[in-house]
mmCIF file of the N, C-alpha and C atoms, coordinates in Angstrom:
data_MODEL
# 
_entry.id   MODEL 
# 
loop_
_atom_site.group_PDB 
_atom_site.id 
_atom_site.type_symbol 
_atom_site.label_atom_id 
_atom_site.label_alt_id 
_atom_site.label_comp_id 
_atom_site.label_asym_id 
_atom_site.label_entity_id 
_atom_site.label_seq_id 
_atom_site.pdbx_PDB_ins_code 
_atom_site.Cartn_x 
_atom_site.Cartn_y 
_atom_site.Cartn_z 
_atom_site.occupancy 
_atom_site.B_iso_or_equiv 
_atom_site.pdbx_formal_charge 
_atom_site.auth_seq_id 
_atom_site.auth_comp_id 
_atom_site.auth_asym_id 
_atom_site.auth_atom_id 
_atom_site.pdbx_PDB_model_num 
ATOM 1   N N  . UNK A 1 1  ? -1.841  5.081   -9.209  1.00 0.00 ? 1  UNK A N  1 
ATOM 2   C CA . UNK A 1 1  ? -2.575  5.246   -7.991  1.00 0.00 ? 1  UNK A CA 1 
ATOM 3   C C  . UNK A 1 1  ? -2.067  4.211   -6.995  1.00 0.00 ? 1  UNK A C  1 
ATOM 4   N N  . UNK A 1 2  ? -2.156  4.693   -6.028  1.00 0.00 ? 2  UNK A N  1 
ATOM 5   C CA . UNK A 1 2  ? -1.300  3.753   -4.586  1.00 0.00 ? 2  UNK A CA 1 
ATOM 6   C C  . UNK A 1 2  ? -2.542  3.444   -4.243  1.00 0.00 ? 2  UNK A C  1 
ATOM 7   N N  . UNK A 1 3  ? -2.711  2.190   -3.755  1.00 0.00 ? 3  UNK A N  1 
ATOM 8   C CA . UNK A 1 3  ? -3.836  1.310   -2.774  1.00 0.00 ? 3  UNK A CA 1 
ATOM 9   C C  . UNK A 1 3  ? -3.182  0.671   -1.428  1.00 0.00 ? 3  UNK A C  1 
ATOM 10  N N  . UNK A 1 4  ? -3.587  0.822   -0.123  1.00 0.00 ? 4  UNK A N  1 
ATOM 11  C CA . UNK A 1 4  ? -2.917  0.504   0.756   1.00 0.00 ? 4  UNK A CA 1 
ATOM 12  C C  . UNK A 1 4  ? -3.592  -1.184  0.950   1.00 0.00 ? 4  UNK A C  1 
ATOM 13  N N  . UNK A 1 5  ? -3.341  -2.100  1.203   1.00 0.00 ? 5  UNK A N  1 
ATOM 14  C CA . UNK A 1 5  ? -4.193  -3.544  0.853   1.00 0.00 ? 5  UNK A CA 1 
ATOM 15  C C  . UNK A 1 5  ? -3.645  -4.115  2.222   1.00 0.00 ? 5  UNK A C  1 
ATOM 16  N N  . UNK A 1 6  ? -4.802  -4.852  3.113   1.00 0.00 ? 6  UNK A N  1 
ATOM 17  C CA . UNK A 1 6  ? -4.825  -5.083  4.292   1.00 0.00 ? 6  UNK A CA 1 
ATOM 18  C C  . UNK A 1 6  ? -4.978  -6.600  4.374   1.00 0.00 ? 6  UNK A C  1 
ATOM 19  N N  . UNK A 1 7  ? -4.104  -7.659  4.684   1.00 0.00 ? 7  UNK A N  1 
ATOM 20  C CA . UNK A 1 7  ? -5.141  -9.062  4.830   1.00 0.00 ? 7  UNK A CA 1 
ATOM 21  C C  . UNK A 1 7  ? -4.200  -9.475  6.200   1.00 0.00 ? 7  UNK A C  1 
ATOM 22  N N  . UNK A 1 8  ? -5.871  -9.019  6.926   1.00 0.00 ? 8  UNK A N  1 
ATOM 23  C CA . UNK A 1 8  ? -5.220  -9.729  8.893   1.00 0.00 ? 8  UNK A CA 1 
ATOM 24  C C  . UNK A 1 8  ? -4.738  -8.455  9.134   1.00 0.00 ? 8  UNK A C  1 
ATOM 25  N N  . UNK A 1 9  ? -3.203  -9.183  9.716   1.00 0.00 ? 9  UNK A N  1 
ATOM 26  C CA . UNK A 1 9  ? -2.313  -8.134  10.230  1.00 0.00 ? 9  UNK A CA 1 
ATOM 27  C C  . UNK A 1 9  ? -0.976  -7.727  9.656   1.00 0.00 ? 9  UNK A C  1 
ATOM 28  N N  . UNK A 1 10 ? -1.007  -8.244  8.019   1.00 0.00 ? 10 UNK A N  1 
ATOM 29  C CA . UNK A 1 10 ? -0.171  -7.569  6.814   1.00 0.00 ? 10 UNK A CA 1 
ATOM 30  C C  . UNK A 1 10 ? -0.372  -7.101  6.466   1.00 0.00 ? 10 UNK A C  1 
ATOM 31  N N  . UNK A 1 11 ? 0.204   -5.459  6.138   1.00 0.00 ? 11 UNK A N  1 
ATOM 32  C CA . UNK A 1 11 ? -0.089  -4.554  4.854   1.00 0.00 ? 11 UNK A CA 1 
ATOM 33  C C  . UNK A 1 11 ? 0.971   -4.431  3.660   1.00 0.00 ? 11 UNK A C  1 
ATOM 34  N N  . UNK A 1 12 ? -0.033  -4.009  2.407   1.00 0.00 ? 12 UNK A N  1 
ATOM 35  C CA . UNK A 1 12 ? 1.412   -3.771  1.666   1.00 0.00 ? 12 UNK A CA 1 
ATOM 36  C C  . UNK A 1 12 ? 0.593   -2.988  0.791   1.00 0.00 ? 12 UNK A C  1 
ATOM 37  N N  . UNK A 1 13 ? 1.313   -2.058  -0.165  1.00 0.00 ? 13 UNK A N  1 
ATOM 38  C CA . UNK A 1 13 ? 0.924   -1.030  -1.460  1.00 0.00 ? 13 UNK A CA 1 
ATOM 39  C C  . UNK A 1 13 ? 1.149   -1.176  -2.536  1.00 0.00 ? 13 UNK A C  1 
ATOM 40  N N  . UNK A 1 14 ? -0.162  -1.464  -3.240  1.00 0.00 ? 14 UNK A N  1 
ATOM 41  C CA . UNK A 1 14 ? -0.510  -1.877  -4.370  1.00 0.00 ? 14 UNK A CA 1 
ATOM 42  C C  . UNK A 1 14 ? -0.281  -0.273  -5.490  1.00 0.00 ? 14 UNK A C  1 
ATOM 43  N N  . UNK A 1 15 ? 0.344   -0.565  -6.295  1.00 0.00 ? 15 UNK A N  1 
ATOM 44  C CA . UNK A 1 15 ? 0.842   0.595   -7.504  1.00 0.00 ? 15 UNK A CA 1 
ATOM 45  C C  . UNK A 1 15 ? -0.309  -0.101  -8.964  1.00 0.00 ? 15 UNK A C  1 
ATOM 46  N N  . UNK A 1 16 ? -1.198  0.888   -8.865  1.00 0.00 ? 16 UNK A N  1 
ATOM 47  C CA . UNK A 1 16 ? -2.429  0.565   -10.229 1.00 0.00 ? 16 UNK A CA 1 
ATOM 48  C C  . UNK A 1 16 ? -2.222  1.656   -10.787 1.00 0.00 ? 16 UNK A C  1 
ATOM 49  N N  . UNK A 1 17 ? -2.033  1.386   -12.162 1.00 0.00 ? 17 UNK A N  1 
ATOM 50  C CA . UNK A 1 17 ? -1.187  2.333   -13.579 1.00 0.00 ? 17 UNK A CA 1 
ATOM 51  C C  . UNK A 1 17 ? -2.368  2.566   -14.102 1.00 0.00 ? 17 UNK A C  1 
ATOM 52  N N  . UNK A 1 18 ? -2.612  3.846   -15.170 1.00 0.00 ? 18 UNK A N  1 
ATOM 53  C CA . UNK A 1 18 ? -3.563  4.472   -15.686 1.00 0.00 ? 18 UNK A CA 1 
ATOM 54  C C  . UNK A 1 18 ? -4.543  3.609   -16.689 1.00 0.00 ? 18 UNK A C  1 
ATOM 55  N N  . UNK A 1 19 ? -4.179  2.226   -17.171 1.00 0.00 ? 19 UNK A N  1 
ATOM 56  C CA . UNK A 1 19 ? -4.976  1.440   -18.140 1.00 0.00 ? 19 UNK A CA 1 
ATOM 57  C C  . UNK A 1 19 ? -5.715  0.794   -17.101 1.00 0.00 ? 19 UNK A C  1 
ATOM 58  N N  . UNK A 1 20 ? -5.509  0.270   -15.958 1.00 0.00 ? 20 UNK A N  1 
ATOM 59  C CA . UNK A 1 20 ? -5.838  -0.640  -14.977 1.00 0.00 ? 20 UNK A CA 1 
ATOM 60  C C  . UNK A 1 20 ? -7.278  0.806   -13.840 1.00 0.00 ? 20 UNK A C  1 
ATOM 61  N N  . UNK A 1 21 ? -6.185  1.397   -13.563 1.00 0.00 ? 21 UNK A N  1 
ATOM 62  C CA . UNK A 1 21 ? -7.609  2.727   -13.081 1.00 0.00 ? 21 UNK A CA 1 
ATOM 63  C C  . UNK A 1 21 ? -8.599  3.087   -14.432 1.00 0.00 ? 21 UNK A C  1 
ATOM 64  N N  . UNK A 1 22 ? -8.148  3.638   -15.506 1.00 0.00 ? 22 UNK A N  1 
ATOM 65  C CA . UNK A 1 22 ? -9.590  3.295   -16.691 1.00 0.00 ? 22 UNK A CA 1 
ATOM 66  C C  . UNK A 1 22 ? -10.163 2.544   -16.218 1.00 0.00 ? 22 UNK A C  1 
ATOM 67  N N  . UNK A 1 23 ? -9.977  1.287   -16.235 1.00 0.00 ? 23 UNK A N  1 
ATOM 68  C CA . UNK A 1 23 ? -10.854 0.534   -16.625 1.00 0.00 ? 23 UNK A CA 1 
ATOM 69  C C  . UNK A 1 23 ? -11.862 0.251   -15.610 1.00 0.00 ? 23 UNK A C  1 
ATOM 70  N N  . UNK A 1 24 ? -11.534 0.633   -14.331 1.00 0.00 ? 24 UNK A N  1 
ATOM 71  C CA . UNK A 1 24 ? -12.385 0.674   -13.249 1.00 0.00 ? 24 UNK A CA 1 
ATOM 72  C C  . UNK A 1 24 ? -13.063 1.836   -12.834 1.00 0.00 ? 24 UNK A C  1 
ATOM 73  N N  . UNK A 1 25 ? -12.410 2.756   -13.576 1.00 0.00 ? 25 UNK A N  1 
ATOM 74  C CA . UNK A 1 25 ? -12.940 4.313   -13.229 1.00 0.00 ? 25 UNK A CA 1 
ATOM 75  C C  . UNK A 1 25 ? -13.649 4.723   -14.699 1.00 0.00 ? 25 UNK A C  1 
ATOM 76  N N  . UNK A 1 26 ? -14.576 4.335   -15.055 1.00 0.00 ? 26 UNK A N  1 
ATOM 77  C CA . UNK A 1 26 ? -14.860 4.858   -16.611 1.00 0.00 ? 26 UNK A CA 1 
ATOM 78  C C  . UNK A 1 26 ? -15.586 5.885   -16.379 1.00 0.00 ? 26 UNK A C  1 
ATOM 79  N N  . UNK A 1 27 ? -15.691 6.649   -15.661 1.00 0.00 ? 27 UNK A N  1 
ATOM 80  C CA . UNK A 1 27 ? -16.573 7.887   -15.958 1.00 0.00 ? 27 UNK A CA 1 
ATOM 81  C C  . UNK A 1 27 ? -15.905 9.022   -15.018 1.00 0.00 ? 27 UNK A C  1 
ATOM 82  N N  . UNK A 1 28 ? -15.332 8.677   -13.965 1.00 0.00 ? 28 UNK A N  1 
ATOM 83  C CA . UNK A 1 28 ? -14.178 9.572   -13.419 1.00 0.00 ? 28 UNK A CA 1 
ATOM 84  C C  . UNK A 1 28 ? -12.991 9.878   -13.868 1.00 0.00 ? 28 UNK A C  1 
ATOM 85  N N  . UNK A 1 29 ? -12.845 8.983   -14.316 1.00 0.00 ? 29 UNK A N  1 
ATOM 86  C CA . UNK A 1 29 ? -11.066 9.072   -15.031 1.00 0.00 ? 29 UNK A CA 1 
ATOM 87  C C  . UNK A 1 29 ? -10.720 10.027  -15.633 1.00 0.00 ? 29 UNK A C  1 
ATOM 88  N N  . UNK A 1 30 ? -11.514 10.128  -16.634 1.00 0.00 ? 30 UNK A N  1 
ATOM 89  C CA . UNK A 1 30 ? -11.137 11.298  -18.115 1.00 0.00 ? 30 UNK A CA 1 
ATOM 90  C C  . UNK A 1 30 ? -10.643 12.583  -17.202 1.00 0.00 ? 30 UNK A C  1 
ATOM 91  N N  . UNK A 1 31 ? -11.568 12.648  -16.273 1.00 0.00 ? 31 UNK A N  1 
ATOM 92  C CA . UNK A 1 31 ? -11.815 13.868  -15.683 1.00 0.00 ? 31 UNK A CA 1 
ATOM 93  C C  . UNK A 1 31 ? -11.191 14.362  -15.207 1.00 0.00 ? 31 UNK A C  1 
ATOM 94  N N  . UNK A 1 32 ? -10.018 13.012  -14.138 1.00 0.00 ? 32 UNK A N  1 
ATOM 95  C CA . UNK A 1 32 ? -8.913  13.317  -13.367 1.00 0.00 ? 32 UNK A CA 1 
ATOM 96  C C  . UNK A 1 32 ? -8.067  13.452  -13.987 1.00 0.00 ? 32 UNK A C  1 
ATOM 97  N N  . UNK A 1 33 ? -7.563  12.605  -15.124 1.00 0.00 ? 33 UNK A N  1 
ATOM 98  C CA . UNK A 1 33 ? -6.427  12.427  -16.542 1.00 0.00 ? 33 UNK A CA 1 
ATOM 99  C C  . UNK A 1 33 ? -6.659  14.444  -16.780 1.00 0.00 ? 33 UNK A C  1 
ATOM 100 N N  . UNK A 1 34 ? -7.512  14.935  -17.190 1.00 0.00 ? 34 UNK A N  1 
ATOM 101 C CA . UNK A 1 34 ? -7.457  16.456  -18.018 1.00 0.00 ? 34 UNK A CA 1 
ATOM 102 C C  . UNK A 1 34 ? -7.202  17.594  -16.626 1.00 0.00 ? 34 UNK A C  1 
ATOM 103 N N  . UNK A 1 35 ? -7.401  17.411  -14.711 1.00 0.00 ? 35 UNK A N  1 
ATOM 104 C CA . UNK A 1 35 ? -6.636  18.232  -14.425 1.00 0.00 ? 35 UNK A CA 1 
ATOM 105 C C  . UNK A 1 35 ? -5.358  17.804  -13.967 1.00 0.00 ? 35 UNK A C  1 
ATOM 106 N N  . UNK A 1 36 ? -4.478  17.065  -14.452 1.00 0.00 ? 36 UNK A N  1 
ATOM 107 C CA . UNK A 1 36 ? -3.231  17.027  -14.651 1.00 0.00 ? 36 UNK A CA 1 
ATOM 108 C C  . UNK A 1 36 ? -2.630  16.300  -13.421 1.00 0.00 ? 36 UNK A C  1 
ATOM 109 N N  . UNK A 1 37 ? -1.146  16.223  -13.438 1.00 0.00 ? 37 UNK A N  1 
ATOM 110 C CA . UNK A 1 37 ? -0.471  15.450  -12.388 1.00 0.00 ? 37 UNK A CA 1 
ATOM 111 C C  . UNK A 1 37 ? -0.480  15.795  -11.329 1.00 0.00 ? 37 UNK A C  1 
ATOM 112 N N  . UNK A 1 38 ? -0.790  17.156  -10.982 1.00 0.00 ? 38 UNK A N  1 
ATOM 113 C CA . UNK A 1 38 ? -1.616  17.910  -9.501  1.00 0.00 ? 38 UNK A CA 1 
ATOM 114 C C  . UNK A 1 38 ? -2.671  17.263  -9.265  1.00 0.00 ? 38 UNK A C  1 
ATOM 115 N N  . UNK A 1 39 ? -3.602  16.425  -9.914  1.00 0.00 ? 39 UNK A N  1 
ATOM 116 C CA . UNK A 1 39 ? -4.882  16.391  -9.063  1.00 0.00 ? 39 UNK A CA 1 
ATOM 117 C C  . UNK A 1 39 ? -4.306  14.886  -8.206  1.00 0.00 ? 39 UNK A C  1 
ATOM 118 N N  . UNK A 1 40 ? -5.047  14.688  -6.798  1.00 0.00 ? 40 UNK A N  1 
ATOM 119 C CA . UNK A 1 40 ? -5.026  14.094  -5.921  1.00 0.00 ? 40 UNK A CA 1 
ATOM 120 C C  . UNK A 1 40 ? -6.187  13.543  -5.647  1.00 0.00 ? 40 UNK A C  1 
ATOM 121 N N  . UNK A 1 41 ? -7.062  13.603  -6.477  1.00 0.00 ? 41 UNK A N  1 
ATOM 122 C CA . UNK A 1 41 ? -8.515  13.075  -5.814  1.00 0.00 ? 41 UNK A CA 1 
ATOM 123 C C  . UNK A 1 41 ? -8.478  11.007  -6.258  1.00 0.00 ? 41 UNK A C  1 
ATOM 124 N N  . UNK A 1 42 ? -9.413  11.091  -5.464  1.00 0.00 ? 42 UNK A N  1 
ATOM 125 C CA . UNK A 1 42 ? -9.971  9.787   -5.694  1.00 0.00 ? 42 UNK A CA 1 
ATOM 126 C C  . UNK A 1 42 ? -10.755 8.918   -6.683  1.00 0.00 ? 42 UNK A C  1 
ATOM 127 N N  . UNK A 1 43 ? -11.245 8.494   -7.680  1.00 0.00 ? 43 UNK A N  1 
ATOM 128 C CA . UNK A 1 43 ? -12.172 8.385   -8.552  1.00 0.00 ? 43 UNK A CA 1 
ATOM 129 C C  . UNK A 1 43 ? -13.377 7.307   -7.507  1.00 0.00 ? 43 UNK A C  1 
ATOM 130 N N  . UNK A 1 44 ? -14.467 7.706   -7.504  1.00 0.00 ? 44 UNK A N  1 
ATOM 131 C CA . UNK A 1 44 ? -15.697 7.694   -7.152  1.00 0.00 ? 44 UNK A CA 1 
ATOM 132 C C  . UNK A 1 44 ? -15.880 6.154   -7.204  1.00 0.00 ? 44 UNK A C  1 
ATOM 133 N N  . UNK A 1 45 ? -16.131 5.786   -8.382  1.00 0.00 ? 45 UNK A N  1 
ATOM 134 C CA . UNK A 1 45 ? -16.630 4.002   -8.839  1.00 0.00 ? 45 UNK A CA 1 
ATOM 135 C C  . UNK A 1 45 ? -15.115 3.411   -8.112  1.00 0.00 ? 45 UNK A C  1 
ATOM 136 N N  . UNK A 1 46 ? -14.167 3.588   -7.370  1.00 0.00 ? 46 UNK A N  1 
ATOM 137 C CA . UNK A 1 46 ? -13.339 2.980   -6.646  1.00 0.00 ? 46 UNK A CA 1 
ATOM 138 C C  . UNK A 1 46 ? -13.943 2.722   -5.230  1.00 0.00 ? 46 UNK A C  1 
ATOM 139 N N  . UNK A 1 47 ? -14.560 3.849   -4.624  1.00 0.00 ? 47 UNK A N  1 
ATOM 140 C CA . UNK A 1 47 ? -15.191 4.161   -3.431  1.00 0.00 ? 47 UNK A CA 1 
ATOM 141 C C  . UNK A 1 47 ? -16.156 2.481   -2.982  1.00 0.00 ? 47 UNK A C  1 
ATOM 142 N N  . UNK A 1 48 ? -16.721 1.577   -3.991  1.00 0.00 ? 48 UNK A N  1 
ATOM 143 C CA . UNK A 1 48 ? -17.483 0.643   -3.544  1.00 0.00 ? 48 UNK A CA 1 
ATOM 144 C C  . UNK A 1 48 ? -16.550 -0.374  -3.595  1.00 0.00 ? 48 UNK A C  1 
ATOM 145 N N  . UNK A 1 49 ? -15.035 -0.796  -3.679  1.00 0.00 ? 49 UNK A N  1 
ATOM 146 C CA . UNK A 1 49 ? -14.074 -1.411  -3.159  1.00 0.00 ? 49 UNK A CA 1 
ATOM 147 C C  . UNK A 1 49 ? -13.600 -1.567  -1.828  1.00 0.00 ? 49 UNK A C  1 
ATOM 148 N N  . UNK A 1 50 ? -13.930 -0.600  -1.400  1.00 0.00 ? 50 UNK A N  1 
ATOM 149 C CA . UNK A 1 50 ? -13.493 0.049   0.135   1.00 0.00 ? 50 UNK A CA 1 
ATOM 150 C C  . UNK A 1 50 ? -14.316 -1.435  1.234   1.00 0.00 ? 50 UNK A C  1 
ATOM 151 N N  . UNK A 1 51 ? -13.395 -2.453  1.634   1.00 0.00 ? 51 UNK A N  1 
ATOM 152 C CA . UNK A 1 51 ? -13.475 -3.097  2.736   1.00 0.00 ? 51 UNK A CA 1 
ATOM 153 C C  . UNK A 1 51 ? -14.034 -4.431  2.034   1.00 0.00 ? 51 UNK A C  1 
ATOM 154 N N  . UNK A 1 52 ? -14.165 -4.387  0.580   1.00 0.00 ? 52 UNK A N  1 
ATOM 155 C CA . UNK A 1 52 ? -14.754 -5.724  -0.173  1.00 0.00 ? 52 UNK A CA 1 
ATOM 156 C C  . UNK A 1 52 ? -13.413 -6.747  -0.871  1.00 0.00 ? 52 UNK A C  1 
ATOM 157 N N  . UNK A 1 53 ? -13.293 -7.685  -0.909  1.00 0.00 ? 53 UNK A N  1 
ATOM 158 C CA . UNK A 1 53 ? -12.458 -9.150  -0.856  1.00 0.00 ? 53 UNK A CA 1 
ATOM 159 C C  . UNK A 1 53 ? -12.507 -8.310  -2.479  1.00 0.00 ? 53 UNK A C  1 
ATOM 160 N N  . UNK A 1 54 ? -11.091 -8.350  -2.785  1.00 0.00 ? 54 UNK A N  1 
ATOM 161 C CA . UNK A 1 54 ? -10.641 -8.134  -4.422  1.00 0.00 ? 54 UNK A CA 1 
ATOM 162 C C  . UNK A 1 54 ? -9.540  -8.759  -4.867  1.00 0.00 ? 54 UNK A C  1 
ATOM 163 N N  . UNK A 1 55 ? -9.369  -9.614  -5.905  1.00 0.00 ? 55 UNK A N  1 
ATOM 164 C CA . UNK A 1 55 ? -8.155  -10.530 -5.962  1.00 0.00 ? 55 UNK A CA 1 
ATOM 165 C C  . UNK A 1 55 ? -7.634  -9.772  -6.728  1.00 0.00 ? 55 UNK A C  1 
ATOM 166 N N  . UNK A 1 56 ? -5.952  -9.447  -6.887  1.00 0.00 ? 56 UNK A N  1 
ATOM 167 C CA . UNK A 1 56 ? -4.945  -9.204  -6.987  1.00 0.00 ? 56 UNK A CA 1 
ATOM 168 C C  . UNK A 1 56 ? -3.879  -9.862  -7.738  1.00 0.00 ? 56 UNK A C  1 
ATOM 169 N N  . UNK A 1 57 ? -3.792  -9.889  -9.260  1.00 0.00 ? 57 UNK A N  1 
ATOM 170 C CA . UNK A 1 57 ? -2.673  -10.278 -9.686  1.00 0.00 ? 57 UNK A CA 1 
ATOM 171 C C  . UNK A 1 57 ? -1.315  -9.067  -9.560  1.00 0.00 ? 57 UNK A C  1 
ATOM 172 N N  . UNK A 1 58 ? -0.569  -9.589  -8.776  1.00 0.00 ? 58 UNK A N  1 
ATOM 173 C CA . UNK A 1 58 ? 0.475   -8.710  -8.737  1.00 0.00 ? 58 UNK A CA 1 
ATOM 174 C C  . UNK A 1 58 ? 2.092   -9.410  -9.012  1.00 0.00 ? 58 UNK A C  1 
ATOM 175 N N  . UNK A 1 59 ? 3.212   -8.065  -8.993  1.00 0.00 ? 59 UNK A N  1 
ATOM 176 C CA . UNK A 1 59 ? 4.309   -8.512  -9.708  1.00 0.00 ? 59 UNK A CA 1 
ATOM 177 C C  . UNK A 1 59 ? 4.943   -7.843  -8.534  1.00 0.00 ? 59 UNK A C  1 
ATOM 178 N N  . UNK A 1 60 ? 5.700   -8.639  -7.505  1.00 0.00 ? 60 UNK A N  1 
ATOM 179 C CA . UNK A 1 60 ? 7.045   -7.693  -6.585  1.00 0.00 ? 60 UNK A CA 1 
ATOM 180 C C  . UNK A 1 60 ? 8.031   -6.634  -7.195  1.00 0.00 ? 60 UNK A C  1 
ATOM 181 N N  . UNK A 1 61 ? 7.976   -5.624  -6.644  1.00 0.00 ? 61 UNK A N  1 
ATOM 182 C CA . UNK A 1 61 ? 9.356   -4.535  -6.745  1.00 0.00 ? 61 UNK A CA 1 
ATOM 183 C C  . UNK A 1 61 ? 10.367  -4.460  -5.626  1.00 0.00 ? 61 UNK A C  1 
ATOM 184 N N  . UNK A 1 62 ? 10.950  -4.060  -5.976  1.00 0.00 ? 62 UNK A N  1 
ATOM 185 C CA . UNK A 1 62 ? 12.536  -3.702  -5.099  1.00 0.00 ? 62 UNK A CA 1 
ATOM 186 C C  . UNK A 1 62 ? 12.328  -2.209  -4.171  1.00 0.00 ? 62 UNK A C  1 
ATOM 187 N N  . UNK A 1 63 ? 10.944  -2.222  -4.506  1.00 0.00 ? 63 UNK A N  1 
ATOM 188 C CA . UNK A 1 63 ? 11.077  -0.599  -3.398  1.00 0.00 ? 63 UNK A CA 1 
ATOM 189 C C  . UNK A 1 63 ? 10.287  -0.838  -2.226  1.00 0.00 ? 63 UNK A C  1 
ATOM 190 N N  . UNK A 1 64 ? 10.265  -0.137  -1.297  1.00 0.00 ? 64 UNK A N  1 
ATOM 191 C CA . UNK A 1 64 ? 9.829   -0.331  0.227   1.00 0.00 ? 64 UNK A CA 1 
ATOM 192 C C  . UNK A 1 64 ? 9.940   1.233   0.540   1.00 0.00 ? 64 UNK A C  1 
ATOM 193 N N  . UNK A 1 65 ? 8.684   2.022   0.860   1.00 0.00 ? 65 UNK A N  1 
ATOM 194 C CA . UNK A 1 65 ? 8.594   3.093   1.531   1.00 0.00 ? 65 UNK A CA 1 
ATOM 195 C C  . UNK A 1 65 ? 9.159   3.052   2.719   1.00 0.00 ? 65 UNK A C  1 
ATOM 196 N N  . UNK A 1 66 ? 9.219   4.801   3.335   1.00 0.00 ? 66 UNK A N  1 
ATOM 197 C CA . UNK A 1 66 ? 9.697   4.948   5.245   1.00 0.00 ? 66 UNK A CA 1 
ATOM 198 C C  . UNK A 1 66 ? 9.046   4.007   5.890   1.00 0.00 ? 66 UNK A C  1 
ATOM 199 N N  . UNK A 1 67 ? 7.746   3.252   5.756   1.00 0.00 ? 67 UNK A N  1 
ATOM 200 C CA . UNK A 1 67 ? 6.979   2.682   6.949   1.00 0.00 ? 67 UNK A CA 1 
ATOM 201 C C  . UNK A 1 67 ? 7.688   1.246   6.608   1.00 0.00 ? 67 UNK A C  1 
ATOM 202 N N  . UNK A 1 68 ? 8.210   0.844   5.668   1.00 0.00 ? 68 UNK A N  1 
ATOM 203 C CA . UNK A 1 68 ? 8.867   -0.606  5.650   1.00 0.00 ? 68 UNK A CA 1 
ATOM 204 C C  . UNK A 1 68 ? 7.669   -0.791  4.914   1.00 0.00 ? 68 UNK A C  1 
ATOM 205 N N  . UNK A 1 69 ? 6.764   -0.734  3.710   1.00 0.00 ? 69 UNK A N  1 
ATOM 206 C CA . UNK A 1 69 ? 5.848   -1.132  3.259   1.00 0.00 ? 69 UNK A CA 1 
ATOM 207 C C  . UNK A 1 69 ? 6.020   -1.775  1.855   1.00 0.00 ? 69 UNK A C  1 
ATOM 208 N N  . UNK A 1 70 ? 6.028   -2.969  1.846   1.00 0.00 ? 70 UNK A N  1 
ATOM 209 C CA . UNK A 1 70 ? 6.660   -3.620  0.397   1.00 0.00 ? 70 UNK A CA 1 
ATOM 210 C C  . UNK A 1 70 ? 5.571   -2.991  -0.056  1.00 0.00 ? 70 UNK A C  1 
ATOM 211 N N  . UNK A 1 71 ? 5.692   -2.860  -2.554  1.00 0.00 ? 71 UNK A N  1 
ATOM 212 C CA . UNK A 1 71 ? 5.295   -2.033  -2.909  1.00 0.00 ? 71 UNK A CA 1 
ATOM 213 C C  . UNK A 1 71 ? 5.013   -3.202  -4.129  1.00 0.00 ? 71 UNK A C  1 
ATOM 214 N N  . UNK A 1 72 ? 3.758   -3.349  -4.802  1.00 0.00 ? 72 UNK A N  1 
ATOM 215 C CA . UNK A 1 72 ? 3.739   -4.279  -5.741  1.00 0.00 ? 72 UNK A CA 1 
ATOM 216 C C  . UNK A 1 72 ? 3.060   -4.072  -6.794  1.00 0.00 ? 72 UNK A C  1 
ATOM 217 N N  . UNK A 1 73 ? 3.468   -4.206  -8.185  1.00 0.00 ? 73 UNK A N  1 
ATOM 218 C CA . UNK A 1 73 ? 2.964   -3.451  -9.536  1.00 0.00 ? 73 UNK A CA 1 
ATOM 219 C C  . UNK A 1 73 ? 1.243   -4.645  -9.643  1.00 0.00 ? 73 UNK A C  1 
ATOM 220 N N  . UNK A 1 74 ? 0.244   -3.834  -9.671  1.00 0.00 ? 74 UNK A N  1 
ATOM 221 C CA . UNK A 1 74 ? -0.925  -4.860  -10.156 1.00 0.00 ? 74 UNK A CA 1 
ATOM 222 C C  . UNK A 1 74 ? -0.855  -4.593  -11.546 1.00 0.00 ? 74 UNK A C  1 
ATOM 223 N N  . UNK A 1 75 ? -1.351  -6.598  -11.936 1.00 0.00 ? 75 UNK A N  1 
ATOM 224 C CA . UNK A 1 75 ? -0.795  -6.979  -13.445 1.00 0.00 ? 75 UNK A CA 1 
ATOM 225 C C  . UNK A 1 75 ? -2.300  -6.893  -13.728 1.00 0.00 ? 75 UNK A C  1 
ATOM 226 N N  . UNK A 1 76 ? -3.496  -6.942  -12.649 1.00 0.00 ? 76 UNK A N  1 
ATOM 227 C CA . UNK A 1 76 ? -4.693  -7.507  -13.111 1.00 0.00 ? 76 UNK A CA 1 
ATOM 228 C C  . UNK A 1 76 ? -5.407  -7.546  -11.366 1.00 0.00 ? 76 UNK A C  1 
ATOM 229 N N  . UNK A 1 77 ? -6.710  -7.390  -12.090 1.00 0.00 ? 77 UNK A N  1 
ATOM 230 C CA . UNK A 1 77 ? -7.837  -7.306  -10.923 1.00 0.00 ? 77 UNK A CA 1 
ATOM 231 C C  . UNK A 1 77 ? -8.844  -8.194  -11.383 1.00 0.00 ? 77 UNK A C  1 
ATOM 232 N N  . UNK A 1 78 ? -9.296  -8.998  -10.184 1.00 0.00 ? 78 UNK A N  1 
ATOM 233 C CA . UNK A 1 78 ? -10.590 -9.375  -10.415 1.00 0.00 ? 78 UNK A CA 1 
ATOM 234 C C  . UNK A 1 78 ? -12.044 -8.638  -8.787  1.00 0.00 ? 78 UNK A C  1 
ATOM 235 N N  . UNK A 1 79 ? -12.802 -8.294  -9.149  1.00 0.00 ? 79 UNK A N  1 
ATOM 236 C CA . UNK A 1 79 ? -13.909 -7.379  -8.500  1.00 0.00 ? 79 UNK A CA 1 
ATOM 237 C C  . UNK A 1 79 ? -14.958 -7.926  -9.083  1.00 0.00 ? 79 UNK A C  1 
ATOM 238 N N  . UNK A 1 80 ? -15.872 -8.858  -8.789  1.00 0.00 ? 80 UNK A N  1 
ATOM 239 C CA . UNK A 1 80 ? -16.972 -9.314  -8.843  1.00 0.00 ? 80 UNK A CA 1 
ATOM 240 C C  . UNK A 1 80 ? -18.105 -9.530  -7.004  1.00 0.00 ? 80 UNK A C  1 
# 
């Protein structure tokens, strides 16, 4: 799952892998995991992240989308 992550007037895109969405999505997930690599939705228990301070252990990659948007693997979340 891509997260677009805003601090000020830097952005950059956060790449969260399926053990890391579990674990934040425990009751949406299964759901999205069984309709397959077509589904596009959102998982729900993500929705109360939206505009709240979340720390970010992350790891740099070598890729950069069209918008120039560095792209960074999360190793770990903290959400309290």
């Amino acid at each position: 799952m891509k997260l677009k992550v805003r601090d000020g007037e830097e952005e950059a895109m956060f790449c969260l892998f399926d053990e890391d969405v579990e674990k934040l999505a425990t009751e949406t997930c299964p759901l999205l995991a069984s309709m397959g690599e077509a589904c596009s939705l959102f998982p729900d228990e993500m929705e109360c992240m939206y505009g709240d301070a979340v720390l970010y252990k992350v790891e740099k990659t070598e890729y950069e989308d069209k918008e120039s948007s560095l792209f960074f693997k999360v190793s770990s979340i903290c959400h309290e």
